[in-house]
N, C-alpha and C positions, 0 to 999 in steps of 0.2 A: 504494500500500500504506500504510492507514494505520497509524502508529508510536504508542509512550508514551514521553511526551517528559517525563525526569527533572530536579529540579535541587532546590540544598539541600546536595548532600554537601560536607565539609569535613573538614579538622584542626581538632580540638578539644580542649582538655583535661578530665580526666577530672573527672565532677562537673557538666561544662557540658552544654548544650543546642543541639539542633538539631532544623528540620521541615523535613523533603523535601516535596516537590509531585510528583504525576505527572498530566498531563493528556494524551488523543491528540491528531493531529494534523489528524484529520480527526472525522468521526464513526464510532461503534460503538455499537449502538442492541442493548437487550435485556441489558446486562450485567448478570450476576447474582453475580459476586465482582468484589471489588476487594482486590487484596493488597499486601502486600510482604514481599518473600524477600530473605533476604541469604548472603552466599556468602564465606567467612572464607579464606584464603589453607590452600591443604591440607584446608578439608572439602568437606563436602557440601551443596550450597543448601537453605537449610531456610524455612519459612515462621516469617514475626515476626508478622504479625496481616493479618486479613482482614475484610472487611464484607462481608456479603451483601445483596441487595436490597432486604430486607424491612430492613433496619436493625441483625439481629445483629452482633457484632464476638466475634472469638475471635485468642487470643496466645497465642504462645510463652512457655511458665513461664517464662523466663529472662529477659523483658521486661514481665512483668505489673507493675501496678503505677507504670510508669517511662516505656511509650511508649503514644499513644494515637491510634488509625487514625479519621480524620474524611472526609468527603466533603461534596461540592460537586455535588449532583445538577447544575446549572445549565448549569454548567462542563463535567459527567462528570469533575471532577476525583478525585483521592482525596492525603489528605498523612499525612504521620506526624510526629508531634510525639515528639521522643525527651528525657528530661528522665534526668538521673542518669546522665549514661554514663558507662561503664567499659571498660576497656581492651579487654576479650573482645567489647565489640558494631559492635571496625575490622573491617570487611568490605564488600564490594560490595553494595547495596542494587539490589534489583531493583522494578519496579512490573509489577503482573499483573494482565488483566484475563481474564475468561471471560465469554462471553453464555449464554444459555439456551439455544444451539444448538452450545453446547460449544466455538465458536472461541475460541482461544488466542492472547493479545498481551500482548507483556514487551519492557519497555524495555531499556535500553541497558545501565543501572546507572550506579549515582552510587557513591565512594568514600567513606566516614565514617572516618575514622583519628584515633581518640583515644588522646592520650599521658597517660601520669602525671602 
């Protein structure tokens, strides 16, 4: 079974920067999202930004501006560069991929915990 294998997450103070990596562990041919979701202690997991095949990229208003979803066709990687952070963005960071035949694969989560 192949997995998405996260890494990158940390303590951080608020202000500083962080980029996750998510890459599988095997092959997944056909993918046509690459995302990442995070999951804040008591909500609901929500999407922070995603790329699609073709090269769009779409963000959570609450991240615009501040984090930026790149990829590594090569690799099939995808990372996230997060700049500016703030206390509200400690949460479990998910990576998600989809193919064009709609199978679903999500890492493990990485932890991002930024203090004041």
């Amino acid at each position: 079974q192949v997995q998405l294998v996260e890494s990158g997450g940390d303590l951080v103070q608020a202000g500083g920067s962080l980029r996750l990596s998510c890459s599988p562990s095997g092959d997944i041919f056909n993918v046509n999202i690459k995302a990442w979701y995070r999951q804040a202690l008591g909500k609901e997991r929500e999407l922070v930004a995603r790329v699609w095949r073709g090269g769009t990229t779409d963000y959570a208003d609450s991240v615009k501006g501040r984090f930026t979803i790149s990829r590594d066709n090569a690799k099939n990687a995808v990372y996230l560069q997060m700049n500016s952070l703030k206390a509200e963005d400690t949460a479990v960071y998910y990576c998600y991929f989809e193919t064009t035949l709609l199978a679903k694969y999500w890492g493990q989560g990485t932890q991002v915990t930024v203090f004041p």
